[in-house]
C-alpha positions in Angstrom: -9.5 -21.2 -4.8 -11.7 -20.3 -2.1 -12.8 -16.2 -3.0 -13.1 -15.2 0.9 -8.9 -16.1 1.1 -7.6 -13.2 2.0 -4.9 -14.7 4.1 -0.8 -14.3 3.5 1.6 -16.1 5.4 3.1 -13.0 7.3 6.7 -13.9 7.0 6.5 -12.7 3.8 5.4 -9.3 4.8 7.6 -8.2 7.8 6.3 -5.4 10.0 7.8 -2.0 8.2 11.1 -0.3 9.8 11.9 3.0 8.5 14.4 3.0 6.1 15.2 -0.2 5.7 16.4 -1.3 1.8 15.1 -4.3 0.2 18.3 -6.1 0.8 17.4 -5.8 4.4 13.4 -7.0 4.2 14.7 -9.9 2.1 17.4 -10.5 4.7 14.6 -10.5 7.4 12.3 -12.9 5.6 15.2 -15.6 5.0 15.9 -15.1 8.7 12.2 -16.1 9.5 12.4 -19.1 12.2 11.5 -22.5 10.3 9.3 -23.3 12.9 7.5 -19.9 12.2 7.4 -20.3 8.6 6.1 -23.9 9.4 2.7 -22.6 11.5 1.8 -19.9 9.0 1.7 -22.4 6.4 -0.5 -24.8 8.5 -3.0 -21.9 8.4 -3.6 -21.4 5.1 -2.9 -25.1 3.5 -4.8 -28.1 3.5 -3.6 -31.3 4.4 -1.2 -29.9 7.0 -1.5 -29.8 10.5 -4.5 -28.4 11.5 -3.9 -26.1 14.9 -7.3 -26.4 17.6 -7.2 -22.2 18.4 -7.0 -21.7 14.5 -10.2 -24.1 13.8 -11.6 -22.1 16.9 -12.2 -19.0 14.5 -14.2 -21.1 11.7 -18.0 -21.7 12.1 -16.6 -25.3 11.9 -14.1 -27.7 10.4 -15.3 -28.4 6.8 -15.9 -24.5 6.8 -12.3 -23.8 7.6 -11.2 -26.6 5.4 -13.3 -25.0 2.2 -11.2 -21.7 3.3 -8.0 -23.1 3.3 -6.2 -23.5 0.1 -4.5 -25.9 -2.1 -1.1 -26.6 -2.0 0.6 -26.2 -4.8 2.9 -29.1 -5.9 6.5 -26.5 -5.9 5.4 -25.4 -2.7 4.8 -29.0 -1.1 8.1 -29.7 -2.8 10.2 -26.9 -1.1 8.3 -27.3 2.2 9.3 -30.9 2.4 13.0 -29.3 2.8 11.5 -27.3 6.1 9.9 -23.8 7.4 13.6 -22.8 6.9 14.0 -23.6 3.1 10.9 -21.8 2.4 12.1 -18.8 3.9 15.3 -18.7 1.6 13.5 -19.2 -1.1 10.7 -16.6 -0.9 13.2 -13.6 0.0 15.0 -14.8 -3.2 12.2 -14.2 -5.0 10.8 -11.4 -3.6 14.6 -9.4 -4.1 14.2 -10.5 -8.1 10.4 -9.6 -8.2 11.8 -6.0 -6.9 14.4 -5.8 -8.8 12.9 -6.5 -12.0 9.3 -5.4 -11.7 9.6 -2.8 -8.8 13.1 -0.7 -9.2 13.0 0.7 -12.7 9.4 2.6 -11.8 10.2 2.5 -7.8 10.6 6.6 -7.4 7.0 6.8 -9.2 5.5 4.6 -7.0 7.2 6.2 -3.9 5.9 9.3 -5.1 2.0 7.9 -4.9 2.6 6.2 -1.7 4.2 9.4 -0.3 1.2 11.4 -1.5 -1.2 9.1 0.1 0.5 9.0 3.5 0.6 13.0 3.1 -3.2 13.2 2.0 -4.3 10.6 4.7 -2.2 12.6 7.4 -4.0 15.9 6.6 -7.2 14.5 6.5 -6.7 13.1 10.1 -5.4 15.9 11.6 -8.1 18.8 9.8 -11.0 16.1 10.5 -10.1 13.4 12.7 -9.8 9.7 12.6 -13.3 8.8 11.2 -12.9 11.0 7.9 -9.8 8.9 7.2 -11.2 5.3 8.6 -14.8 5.3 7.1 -12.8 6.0 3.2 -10.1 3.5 3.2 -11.1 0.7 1.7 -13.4 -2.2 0.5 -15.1 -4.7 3.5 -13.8 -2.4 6.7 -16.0 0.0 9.0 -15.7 2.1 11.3 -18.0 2.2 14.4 -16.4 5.4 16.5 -15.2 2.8 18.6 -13.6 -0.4 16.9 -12.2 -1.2 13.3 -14.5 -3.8 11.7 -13.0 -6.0 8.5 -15.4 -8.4 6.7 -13.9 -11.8 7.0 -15.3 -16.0 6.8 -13.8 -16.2 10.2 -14.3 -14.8 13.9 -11.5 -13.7 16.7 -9.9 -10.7 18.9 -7.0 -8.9 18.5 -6.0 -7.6 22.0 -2.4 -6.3 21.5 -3.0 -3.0 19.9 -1.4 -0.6 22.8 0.9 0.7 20.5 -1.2 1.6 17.8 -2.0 0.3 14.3 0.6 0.7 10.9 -1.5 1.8 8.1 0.6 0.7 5.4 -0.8 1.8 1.1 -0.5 -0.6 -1.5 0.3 0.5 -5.3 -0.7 -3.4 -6.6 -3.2 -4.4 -4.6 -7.5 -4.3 -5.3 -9.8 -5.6 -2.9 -10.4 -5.2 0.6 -8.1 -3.6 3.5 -6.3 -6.7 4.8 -4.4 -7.2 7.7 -1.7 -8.6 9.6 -1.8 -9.7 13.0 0.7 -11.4 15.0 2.2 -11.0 18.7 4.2 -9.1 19.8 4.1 -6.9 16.5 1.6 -4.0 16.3 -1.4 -5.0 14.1 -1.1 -3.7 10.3 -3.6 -2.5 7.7 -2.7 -2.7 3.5 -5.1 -0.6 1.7 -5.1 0.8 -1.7 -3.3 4.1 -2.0 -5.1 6.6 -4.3 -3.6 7.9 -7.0 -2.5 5.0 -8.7 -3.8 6.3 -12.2 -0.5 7.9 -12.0 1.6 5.2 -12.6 0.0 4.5 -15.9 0.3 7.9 -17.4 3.4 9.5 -19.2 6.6 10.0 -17.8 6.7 13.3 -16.3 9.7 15.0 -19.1 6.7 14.6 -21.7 4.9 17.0 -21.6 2.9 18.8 -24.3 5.3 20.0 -27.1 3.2 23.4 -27.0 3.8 23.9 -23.5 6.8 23.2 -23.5 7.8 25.6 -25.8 5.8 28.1 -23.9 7.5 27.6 -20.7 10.2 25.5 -21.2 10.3 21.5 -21.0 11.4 21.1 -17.5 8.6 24.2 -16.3 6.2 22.1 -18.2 6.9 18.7 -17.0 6.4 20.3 -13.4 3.0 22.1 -14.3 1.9 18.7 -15.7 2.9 17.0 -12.9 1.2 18.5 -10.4 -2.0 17.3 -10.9 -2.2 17.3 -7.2 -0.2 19.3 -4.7 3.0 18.3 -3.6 6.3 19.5 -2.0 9.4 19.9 -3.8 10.9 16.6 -2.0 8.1 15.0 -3.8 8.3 16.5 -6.8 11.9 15.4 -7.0 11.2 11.9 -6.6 8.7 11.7 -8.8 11.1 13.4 -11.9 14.7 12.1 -10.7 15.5 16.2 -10.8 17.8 17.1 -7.5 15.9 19.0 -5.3 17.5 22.7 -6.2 16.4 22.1 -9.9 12.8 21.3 -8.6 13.0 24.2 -6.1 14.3 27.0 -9.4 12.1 26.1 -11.3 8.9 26.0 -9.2 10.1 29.8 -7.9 9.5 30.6 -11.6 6.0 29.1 -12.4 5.4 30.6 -8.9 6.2 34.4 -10.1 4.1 33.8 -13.3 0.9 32.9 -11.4 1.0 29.7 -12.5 1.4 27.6 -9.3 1.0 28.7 -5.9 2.2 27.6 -2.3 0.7 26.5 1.0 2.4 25.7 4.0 1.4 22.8 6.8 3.2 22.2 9.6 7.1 22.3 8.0 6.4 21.0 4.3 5.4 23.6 1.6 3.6 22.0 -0.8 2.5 23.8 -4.6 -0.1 23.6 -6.6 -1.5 24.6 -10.0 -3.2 28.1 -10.3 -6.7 28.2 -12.4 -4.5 29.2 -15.1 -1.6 26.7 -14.4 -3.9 23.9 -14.7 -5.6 26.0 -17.9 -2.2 25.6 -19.6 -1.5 22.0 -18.5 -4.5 20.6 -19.8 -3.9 19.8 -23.5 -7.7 20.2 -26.0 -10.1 17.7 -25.8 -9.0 16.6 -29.2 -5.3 16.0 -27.9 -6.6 14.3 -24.3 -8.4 11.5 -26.8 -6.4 11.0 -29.4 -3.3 10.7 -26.6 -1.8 7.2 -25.7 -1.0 6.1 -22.2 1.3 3.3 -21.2 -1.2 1.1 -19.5 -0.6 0.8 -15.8 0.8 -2.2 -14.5 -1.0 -5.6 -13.7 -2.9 -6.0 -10.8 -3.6 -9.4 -9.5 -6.7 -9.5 -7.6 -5.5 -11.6 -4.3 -3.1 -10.3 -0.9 0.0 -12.2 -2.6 0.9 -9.4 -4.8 0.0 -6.4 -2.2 3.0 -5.9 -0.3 6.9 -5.8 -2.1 6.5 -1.7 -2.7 5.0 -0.9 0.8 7.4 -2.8 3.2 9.9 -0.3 1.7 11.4 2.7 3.5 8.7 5.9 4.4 5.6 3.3 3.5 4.2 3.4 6.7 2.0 5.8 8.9 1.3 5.3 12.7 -2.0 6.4 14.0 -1.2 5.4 17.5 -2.5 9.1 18.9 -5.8 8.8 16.8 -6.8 5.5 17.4 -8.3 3.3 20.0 -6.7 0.3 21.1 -9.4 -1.9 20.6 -10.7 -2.3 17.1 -12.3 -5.7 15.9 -13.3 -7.3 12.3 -16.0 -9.3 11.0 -18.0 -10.0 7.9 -21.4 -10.5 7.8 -22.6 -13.5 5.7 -26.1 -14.6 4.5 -26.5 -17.1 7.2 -24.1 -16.0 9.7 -22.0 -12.8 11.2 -18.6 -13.5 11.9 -16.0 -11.1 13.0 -12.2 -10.3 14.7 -12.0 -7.7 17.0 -8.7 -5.9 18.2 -8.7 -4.9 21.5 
């Protein structure tokens, strides 16, 4: 497998709409053109057709061909049956991978993509563009005046009048990746911070000496907050109703243990010095503690994307950012690059 493949068929990662359900992205991704479905595997596949404006990109053609990948034998089974029978098949998949992977921990992982977005968003608007761009990931650059990803391959991206969807990924390691296809708006995946979260204890279990300080539920939400965050999030992030959050955080609030700030229209609380003094359970405890151990991570795009096509994972910079951004990756013997224009 070639390690400079970074490259997804995008049918299988729809542009993000806004509240859309699973059931809906699956829907879209069975409703993929065959013909579509057809090219995107050309691209990535060897012994299929090779397209002359794709070639274009590569240094040359055993260069592309050492990119491209195998294909493996169920694929080249199910392709035989058409672009169209791929299609079907991969939203089948993708709703089961959901539904048994994703959905039992989806509110957590809402919760950290929700915090990103929120953290990303504030950083933008206190420090501009560059304070968020220069941070977000592995192999991408910012110049003050384009986007630059590392990549085996050179091009331009002209078509970014609209803006660019920065879209966080819980599941994926590596560097920001992107998708790119007219008449959609480009799209960045990047690794959302916070993801140590989703490895540590739900949040009802908190310290039993806390707890019978404060109460359990007052204690899950001290513990919780590890980082600011509004009651909406808060909510998610426990399954309480909003109201329950809301009573409760009034409380902690009157006993100096958290405190409030307000940006724009969202209040968001955080632990006092002495909140977070009371959260944090002896060194002895923090060692001798066991965590459930986050989930897997693959390290390739394949496995980036299920969670963050999901409603509220998306953020548009369109006001921040220049419509012209490029990529390219600089190699021993050669510098290659994409640029967005």
């Amino acid at each position: 497998m070639p390690t400079d493949h970074s490259y997804a068929p995008d049918f299988l990662t729809p542009v993000p709409r806004h509240g859309e359900s699973m059931a809906e992205v699956a829907a879209r991704i069975a409703a993929t053109p065959g013909e579509e479905v057809d090219y995107q595997l050309d691209i990535a596949l060897r012994g299929r057709r090779v397209w002359p404006h794709v070639l274009a990109l590569h240094r040359d053609e055993a260069a592309y061909e050492r990119w491209r990948r195998p294909t493996p034998p169920a694929l080249a089974r199910l392709a035989g049956d058409g672009g169209a029978a791929v299609a079907t098949a991969a939203a089948a998949a993708m709703a089961v991978l959901f539904e048994s992977v994703l959905a039992p921990d989806w509110p957590r992982v809402r919760a950290v993509l929700d915090a990103d977005i929120a953290n990303r968003a504030d950083r933008m608007a206190a420090h501009g563009a560059a304070a968020v761009l220069d941070g977000l990931g592995e192999r991408m650059r910012w110049t003050g005046t384009e986007l630059v990803l590392e990549r085996a391959y050179s091009g331009i991206i002209d078509w970014a009048d609209e803006g660019v969807l920065f879209v966080p990924a819980t599941t994926h390691v590596g560097p920001v990746l992107f998708a790119a296809e007219r008449p959609h708006p480009p799209v960045l995946f990047y690794r959302a911070r916070g993801i140590g979260a989703l490895g540590e204890r739900p949040a009802g279990a908190a310290e039993p000496a806390l707890a019978g300080l404060v109460g359990a539920t007052r204690a899950a939400l001290l513990t919780t907050l590890e980082e600011p965050a509004s009651t909406a999030e808060l909510s998610r992030r426990t399954g309480w109703s909003n109201a329950t959050v809301s009573y409760h955080l009034g409380i902690l609030l009157r006993a100096g243990l958290v405190d409030r700030h307000r940006r724009g229209r969202v209040v968001r609380y955080a632990r006092t010095g002495l909140g977070t003094a009371l959260a944090t359970p002896p060194a002895k405890e923090r060692t001798s503690r066991t965590t459930r151990p986050p989930p897997p991570v693959r390290p390739d795009d394949t496995c980036r994307r299920p969670p963050n096509r999901l409603p509220g994972r998306t953020v548009r910079a369109t006001d921040t950012l220049p419509t012209r951004a490029s990529s390219g990756w600089n190699q021993a013997e050669e510098a290659q690059s994409i640029r967005w224009r």
